[in-house]
C-alpha positions as CSV (number, residue, x, y, z in Angstrom):
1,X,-26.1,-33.0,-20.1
2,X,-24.5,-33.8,-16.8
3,X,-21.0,-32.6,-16.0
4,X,-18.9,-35.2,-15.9
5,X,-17.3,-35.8,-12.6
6,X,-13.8,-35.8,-12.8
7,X,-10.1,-36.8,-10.8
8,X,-6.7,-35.3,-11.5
9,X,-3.1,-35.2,-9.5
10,X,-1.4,-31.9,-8.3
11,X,2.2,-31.7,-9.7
12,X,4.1,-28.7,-10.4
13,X,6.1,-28.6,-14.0
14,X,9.2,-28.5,-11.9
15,X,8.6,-31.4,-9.6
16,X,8.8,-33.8,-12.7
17,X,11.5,-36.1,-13.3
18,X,13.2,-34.6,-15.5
19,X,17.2,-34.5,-15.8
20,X,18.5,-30.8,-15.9
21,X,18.2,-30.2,-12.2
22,X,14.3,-29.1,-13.0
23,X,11.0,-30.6,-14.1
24,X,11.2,-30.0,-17.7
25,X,8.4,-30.2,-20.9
26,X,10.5,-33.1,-22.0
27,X,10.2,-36.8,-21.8
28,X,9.6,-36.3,-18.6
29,X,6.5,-34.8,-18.6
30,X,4.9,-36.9,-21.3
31,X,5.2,-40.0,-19.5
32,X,3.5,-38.2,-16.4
33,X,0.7,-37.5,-18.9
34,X,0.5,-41.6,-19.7
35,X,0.9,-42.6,-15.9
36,X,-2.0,-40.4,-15.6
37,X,-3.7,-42.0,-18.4
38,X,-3.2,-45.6,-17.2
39,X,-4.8,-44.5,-13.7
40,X,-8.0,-43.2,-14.6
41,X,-7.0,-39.6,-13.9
42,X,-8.7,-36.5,-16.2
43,X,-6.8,-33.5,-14.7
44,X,-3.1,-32.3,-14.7
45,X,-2.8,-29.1,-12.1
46,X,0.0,-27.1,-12.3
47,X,1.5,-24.4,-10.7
48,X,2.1,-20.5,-12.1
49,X,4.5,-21.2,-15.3
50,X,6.3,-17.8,-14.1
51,X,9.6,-17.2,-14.3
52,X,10.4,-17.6,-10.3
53,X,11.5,-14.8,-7.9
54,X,11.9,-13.9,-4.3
55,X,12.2,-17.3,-2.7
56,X,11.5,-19.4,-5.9
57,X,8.1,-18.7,-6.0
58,X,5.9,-19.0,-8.3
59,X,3.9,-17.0,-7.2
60,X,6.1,-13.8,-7.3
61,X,7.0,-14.0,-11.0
62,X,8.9,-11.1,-12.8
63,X,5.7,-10.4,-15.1
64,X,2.3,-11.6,-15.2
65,X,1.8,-13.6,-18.1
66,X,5.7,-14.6,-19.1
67,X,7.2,-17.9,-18.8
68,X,9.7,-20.0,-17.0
69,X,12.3,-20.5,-19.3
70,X,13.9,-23.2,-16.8
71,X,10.9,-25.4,-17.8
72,X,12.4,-25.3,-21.7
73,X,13.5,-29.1,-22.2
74,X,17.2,-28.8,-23.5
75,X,17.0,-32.4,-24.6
76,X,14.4,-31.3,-26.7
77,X,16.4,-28.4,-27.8
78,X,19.2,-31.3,-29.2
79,X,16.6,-33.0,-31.2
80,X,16.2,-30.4,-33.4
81,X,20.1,-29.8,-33.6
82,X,20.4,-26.7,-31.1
83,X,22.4,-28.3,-28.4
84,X,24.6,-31.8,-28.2
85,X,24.2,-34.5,-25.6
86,X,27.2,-32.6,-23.7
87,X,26.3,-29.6,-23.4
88,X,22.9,-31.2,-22.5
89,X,24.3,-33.6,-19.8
90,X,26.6,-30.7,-18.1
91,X,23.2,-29.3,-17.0
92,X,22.1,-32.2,-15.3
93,X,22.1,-32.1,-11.2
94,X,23.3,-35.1,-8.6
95,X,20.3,-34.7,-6.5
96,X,17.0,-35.8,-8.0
97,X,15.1,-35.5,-5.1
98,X,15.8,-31.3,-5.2
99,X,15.5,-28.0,-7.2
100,X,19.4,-26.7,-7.7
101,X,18.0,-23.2,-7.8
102,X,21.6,-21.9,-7.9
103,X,23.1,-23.6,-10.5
104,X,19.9,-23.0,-12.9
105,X,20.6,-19.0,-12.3
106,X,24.3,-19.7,-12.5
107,X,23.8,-21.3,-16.0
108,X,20.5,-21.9,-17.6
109,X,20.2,-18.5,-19.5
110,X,23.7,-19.3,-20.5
111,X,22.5,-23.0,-22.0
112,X,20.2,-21.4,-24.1
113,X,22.2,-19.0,-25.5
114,X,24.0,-21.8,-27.2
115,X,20.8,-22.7,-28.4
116,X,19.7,-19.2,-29.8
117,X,22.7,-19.1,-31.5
118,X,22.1,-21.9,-33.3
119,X,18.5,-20.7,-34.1
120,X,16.9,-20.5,-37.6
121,X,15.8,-17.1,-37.0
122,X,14.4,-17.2,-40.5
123,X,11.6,-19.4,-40.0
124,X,8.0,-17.8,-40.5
125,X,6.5,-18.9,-37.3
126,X,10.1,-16.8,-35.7
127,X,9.1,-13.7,-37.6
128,X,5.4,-14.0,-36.5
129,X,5.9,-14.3,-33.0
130,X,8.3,-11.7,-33.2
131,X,5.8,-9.4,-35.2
132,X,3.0,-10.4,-32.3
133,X,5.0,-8.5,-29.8
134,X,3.5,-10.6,-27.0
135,X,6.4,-10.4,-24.9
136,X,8.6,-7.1,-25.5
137,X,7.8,-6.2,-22.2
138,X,9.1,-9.5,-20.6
139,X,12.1,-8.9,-22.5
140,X,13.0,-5.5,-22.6
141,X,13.0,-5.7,-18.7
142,X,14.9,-9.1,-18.4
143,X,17.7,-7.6,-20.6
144,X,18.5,-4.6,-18.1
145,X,18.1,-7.0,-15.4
146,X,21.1,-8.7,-16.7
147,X,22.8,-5.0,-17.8
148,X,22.0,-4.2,-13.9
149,X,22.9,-7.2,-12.4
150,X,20.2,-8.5,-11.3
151,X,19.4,-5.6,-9.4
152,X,15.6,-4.7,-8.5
153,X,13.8,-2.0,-11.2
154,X,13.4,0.4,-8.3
155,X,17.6,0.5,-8.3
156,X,18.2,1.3,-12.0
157,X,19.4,4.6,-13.4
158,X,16.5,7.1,-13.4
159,X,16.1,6.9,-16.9
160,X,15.7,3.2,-17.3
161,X,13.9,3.3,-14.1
162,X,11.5,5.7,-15.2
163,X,10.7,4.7,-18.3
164,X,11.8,7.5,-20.5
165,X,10.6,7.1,-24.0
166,X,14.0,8.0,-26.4
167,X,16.3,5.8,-23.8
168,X,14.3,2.4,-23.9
169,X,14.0,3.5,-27.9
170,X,17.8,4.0,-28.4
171,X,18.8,1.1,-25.6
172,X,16.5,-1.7,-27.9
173,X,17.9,-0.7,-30.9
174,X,21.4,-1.4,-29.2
175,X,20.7,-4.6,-27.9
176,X,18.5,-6.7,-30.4
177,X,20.5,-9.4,-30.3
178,X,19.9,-9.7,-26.0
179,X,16.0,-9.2,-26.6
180,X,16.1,-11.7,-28.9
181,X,17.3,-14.3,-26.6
182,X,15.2,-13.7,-24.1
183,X,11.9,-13.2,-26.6
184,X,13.3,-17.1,-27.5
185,X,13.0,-18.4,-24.4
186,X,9.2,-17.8,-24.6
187,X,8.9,-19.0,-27.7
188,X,10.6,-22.6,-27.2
189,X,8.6,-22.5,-24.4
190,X,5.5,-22.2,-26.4
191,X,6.4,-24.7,-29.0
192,X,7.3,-27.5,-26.2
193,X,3.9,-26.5,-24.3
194,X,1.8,-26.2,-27.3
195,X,3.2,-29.8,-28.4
196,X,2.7,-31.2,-24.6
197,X,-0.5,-29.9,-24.0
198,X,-1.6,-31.6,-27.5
199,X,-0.2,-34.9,-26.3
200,X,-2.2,-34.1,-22.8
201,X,-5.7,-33.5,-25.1
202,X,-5.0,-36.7,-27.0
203,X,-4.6,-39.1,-23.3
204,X,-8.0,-37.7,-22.0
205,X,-5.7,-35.5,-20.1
206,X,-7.0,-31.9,-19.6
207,X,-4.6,-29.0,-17.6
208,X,-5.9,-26.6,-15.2
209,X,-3.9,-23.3,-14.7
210,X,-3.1,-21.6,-11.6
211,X,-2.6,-17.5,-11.4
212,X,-1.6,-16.0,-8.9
213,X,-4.2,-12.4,-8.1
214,X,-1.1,-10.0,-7.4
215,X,2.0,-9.7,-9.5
216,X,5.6,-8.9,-7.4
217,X,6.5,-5.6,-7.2
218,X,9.9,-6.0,-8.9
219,X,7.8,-7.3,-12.3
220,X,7.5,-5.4,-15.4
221,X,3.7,-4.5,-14.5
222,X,5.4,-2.0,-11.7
223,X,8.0,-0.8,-13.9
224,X,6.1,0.3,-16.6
225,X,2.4,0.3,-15.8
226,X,2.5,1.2,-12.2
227,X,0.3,4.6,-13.0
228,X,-2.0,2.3,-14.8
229,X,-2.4,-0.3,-12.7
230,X,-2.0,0.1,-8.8
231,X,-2.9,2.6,-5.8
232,X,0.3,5.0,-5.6
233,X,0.8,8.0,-3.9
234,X,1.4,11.6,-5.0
235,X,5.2,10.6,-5.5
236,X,4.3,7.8,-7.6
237,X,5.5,5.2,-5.4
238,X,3.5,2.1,-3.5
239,X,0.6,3.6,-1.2
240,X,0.0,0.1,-0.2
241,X,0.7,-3.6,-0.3
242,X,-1.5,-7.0,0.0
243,X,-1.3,-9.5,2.6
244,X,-3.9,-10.8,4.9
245,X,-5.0,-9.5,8.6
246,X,-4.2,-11.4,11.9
247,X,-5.8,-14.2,12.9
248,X,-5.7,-17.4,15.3
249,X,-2.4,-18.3,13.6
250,X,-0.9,-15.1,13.3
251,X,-0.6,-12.6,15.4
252,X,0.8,-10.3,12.9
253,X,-0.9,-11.3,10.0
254,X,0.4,-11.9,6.7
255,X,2.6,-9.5,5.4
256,X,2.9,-10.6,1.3
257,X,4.0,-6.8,0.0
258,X,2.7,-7.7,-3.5
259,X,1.6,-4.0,-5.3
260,X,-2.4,-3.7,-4.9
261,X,-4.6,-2.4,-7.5
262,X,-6.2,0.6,-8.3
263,X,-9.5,-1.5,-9.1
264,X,-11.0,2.3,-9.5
265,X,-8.5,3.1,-12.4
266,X,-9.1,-0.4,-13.8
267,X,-13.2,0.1,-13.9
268,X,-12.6,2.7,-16.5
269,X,-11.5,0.7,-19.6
270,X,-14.0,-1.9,-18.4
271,X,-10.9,-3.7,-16.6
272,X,-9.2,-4.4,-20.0
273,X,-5.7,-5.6,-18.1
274,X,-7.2,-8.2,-16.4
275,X,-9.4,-9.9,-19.0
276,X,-6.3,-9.5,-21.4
277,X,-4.9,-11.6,-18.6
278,X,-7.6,-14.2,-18.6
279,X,-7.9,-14.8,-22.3
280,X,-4.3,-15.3,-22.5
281,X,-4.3,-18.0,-19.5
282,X,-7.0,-19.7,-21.2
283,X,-4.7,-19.7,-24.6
284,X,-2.3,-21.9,-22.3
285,X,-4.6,-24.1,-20.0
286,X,-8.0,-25.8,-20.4
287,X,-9.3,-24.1,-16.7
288,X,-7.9,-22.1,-14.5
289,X,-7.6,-21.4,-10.9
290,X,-7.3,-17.9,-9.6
291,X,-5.4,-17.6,-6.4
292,X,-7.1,-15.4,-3.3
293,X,-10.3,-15.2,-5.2
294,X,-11.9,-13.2,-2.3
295,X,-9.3,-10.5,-3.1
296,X,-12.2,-9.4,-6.3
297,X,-15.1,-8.4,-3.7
298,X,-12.8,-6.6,-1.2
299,X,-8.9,-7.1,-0.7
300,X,-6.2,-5.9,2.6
301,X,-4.7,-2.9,2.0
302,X,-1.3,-2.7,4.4
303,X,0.5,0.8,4.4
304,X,3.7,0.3,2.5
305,X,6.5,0.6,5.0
306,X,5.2,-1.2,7.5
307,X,6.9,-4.3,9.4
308,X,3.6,-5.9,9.9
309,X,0.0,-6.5,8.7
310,X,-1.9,-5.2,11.5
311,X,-2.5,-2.1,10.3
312,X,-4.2,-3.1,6.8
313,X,-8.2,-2.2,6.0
314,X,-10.2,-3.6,3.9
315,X,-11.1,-2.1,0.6
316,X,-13.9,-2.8,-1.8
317,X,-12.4,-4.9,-5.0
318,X,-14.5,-4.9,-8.8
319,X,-16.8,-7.9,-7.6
320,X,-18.7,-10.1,-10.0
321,X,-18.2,-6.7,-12.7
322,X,-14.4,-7.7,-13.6
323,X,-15.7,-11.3,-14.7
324,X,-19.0,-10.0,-16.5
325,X,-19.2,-11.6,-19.7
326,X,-16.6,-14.3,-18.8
327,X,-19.0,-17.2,-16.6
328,X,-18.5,-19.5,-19.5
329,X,-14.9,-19.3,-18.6
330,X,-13.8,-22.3,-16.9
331,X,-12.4,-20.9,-13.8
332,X,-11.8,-22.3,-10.5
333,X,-12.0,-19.6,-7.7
334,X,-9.8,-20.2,-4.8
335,X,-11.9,-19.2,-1.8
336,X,-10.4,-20.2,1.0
337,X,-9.4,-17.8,4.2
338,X,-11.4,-15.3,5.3
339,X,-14.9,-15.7,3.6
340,X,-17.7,-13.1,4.1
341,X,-21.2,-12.4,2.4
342,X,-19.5,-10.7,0.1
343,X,-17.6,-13.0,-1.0
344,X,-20.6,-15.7,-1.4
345,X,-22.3,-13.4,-3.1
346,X,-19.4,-13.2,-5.5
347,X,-19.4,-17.1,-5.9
348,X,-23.3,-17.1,-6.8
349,X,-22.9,-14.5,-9.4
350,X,-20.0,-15.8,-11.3
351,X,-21.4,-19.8,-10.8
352,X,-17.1,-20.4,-10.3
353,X,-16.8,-23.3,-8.5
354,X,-15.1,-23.0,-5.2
355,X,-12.4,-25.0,-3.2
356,X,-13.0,-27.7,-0.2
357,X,-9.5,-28.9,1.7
358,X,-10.4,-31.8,3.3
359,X,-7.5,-30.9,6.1
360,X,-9.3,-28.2,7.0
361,X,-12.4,-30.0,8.3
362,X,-11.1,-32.1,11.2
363,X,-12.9,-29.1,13.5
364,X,-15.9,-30.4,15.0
365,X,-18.0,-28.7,13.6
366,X,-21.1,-30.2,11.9
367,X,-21.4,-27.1,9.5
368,X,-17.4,-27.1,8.7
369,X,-18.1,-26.3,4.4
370,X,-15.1,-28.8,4.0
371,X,-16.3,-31.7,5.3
372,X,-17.3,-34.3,2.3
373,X,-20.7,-34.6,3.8
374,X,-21.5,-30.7,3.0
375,X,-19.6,-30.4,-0.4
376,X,-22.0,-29.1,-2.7
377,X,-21.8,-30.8,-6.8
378,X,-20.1,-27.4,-7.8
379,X,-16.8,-27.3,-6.0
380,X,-13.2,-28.5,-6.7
381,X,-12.0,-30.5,-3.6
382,X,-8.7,-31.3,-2.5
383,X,-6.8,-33.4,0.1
384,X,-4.7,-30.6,0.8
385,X,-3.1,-27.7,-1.6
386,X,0.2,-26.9,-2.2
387,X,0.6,-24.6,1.1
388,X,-0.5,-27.4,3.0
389,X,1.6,-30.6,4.9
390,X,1.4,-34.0,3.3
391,X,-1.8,-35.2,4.3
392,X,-0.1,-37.8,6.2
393,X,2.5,-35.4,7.7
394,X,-0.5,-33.4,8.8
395,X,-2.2,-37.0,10.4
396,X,1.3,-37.8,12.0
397,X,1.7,-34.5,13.9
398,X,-1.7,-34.2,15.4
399,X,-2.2,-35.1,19.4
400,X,-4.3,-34.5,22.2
401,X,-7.6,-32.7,22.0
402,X,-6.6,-32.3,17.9
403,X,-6.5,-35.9,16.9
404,X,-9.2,-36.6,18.9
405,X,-11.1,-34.8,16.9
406,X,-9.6,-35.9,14.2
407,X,-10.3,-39.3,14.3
408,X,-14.2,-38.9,15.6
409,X,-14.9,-36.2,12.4
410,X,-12.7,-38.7,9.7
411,X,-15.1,-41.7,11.3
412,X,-18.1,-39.8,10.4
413,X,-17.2,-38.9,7.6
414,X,-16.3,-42.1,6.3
415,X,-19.9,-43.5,7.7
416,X,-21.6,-41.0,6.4
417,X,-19.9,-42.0,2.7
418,X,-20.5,-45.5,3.6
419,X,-16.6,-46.4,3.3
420,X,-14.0,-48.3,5.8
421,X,-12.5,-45.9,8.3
422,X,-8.7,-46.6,8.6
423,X,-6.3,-44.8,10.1
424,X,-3.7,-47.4,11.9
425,X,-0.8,-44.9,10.3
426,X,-0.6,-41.8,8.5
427,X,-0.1,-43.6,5.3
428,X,-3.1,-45.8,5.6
429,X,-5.3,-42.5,6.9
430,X,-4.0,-40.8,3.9
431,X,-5.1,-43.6,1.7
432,X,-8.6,-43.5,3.5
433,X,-8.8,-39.7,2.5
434,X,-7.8,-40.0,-0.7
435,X,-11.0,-42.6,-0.9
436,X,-13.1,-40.3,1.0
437,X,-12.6,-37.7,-1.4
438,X,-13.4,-39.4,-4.2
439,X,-16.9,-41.0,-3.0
440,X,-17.9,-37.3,-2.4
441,X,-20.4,-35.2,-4.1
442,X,-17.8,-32.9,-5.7
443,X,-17.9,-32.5,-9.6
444,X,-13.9,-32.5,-9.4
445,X,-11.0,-33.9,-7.2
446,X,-7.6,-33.3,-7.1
447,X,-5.0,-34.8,-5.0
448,X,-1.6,-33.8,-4.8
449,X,1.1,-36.8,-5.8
450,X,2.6,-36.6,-2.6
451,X,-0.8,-38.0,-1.0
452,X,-1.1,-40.3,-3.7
453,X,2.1,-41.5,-2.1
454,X,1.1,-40.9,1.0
455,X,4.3,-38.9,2.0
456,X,5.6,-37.1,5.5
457,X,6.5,-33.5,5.6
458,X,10.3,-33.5,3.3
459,X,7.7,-33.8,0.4
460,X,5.7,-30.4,1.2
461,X,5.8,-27.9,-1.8
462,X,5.3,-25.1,0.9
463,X,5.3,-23.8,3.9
464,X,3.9,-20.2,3.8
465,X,5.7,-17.1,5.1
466,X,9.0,-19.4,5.7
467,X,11.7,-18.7,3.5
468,X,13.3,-21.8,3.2
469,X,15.1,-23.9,0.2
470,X,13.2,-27.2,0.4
471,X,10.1,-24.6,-0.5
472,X,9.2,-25.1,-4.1
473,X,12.0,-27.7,-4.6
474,X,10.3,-30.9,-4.3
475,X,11.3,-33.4,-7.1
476,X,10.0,-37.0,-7.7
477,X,11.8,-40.0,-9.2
478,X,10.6,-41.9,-12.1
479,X,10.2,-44.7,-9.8
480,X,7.5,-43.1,-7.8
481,X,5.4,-43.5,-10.9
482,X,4.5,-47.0,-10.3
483,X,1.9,-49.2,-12.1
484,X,0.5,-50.5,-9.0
485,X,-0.1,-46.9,-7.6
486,X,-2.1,-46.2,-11.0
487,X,-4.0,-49.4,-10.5
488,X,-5.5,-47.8,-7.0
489,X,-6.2,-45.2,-8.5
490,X,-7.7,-46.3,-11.6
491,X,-10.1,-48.5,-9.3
492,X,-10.9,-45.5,-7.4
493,X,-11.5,-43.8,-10.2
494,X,-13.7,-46.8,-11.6
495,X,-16.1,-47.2,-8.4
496,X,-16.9,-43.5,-8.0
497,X,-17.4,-42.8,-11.6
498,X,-14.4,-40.6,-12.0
499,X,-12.6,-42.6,-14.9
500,X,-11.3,-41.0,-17.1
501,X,-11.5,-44.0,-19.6
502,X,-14.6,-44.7,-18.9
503,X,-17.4,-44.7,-21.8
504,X,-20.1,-42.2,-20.7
């Protein structure tokens, strides 16, 4: 049978409207889910669910696998009697339109403390999860976090910091109560994703995943599997970091500083880390995207200490090995950057579909692989990701030679798919490539709400390698929901056999 072809909307969980200062698994999200129902759409992407670090990103999370407890709905928590409307509404933030990162630090945990106190801690499902052990790890190290103010693993007293065996024994039997709370978080999490995602399965509504290939070095992985997992040296501390070498927009490269692994280690219990990793991903979303897919034939190794990446070499990674008995897995590999034989080799032996951003095929170039005209059936294609502008912020800031070019590729490319070029503004460019990606051959298409909305640049999720507060703090109103938006899209969705509504 034919894949179906497919159309789904980019929005991180914490971009929702949601009150509480943060997108939320509450209310809020459901009625995203039916907005995307009444438009046609079949796919909900999200960002990493990690518990945000350096920056607010969620892409340098504290462990691999644990969970953003900011995305727990305290409204939710009041329904079933573990908070009241007060303590509920003192959470709530002014501003609508940002992240409060600050105050959720300041008093989230404290929120649901309230709540955990409150608990049933009786309940079967309690003792289970507890007895599954899932995330001791997550909250063993989140507990001296707190003990050590915050403070990076690296900087704890040797004994916590190394691990010793009798201390971390005698230290959880001293502080149940605080692991407790923070093995809660994760499972109200759980329950409130389990119970959304359901809701999601019944609207035609599927969710795709996003992981991110490297953990952060202050994460539980390097605290207590660091021999295990990454390339060390003879003092047992960081040989190397990843990043990404220079290139025509850096002259430096990218220096990321994210722990690299020892895929040589790995190969020996037939890389049982990482497809642990995968199969629990899978337990949360219907697909998943894997950041920096290329990073699996050969990754950049920079020497730890340095200030820049020009000195990093490239190693060999476990290629199409790591994913060997796992191509029925529905994974999206995210192979854009530098792309090699290698790395096309390791896209024909996994049969992962790859990514196409239509911004990055204004060039020129005939051959550019993200132009609609050369998308091949098999690929995931986007507008732009979540690195990129706005689509129309992109448009708007283009001149000379550049838009140009622009506007004689978007032409052909709109002839070629036998629709009506536009572009008299950003917004009705945007519009045009919204279209544009839907006529094309791809299997599956996602578009990022702000281009559904066809906004400038103070929508942008983020702008790489800037540290910057409007970076992952994007919010949108329940007003940006409209019907007549979902209509477009729904008749998009209709005319290029992407409905999801539609009787196959």
């Amino acid at each position: 049978m034919k894949a179906k072809r497919k159309a789904g909307i980019l929005m991180p969980v914490s971009s929702l409207p949601s009150p509480g200062g943060i997108g939320t698994l509450g209310k809020g999200a459901y009625r995203f889910i039916d907005w995307l129902k009444s438009a046609g759409m079949s796919v909900w992407q999200v960002l990493p669910l990690l518990p945000t670090g350096y920056g607010d990103s969620p892409y340098q999370g504290c462990a691999s696998d644990a969970l953003n407890y900011y995305f727990i709905d305290p409204y939710l928590l009041a329904e079933e009697g573990l908070l009241t409307a007060e303590e509920c509404a003192s959470s709530d933030c002014a501003d609508r339109r940002r992240v409060d990162y600050g105050k959720l630090f300041r008093e989230r945990a404290a929120l649901l403390r309230r709540a955990f106190a409150r608990f049933d801690r009786s309940a079967a499902s309690w003792k289970k999860f507890l007895a599954e052990g899932e995330y001791a790890d997550f909250a063993l190290f989140m507990t001296l976090k707190v003990r050590f103010g915050h403070s990076s693993w690296t900087e704890w007293p040797a004994p916590y910091r190394d691990c010793e065996r009798e201390t971390l024994d005698a230290y959880a039997r001293e502080n149940r109560e605080e692991i407790g709370f923070w093995q809660f978080t994760q499972y109200m999490f759980l329950r409130q994703w389990r119970a959304l995602k359901k809701y999601a399965h019944a609207k035609g509504v599927e969710i795709m995943g996003d992981m991110p290939i490297y953990v952060s070095a202050d994460s539980v992985e390097m605290w207590k599997y660091r021999k295990e997992l990454f390339l060390l040296d003879g003092d047992g501390a960081l040989s190397s970091v990843a990043g990404v070498p220079p290139d025509a927009f850096s002259d430096d490269g990218q220096l990321w500083g994210n722990p690299v692994y020892d895929w040589e280690k790995m190969k020996k219990d037939d890389y049982r880390w990482w497809r642990r990793r995968i199969r629990r991903a899978f337990g949360l979303f219907d697909m998943v995207r894997i950041d920096h897919f290329r990073g699996f034939d050969r990754f950049y190794a920079i020497p730890a200490g340095d200030d820049t990446a020009r000195r990093g070499v490239w190693l060999d990674g476990p290629k199409a090995e790591l994913f060997r008995g796992l191509e029925h897995c529905r994974i999206i590999a995210e192979d854009l950057g530098v792309i090699d034989d290698g790395v096309r080799a390791l896209m024909r032996e996994t049969g992962y579909p790859g990514m196409r951003v239509l911004e990055f095929s204004f060039d020129g170039r005939p051959d550019n692989e993200h132009k609609p005209f050369n998308y091949p059936e098999n690929c995931v294609a986007y507008t732009g990701t979540h690195d990129n502008q706005p689509f129309a912020a992109y448009v708007e800031g283009l001149e000379g030679w550049g838009k140009e070019t622009f506007l004689r590729d978007f032409r052909a490319e709109c002839r070629a798919a036998g629709i009506r070029f536009c572009a008299h503004t950003p917004q009705t460019a945007c519009q045009t490539a919204v279209r544009l990606l839907f006529a094309s051959k791809a299997r599956t298409v996602i578009v990022p709400m702000q281009d559904v909305l066809g906004l400038g640049e103070e929508a942008r999720i983020n702008r790489p390698s800037v540290f910057s507060a409007e970076n992952w703090s994007y919010r949108f109103r329940e007003e940006d929901f409209g019907k007549s938006t979902a209509i477009r899209l729904k008749r998009l969705a209709e005319r290029y056999r992407r409905d999801a509504n539609r009787k196959r």
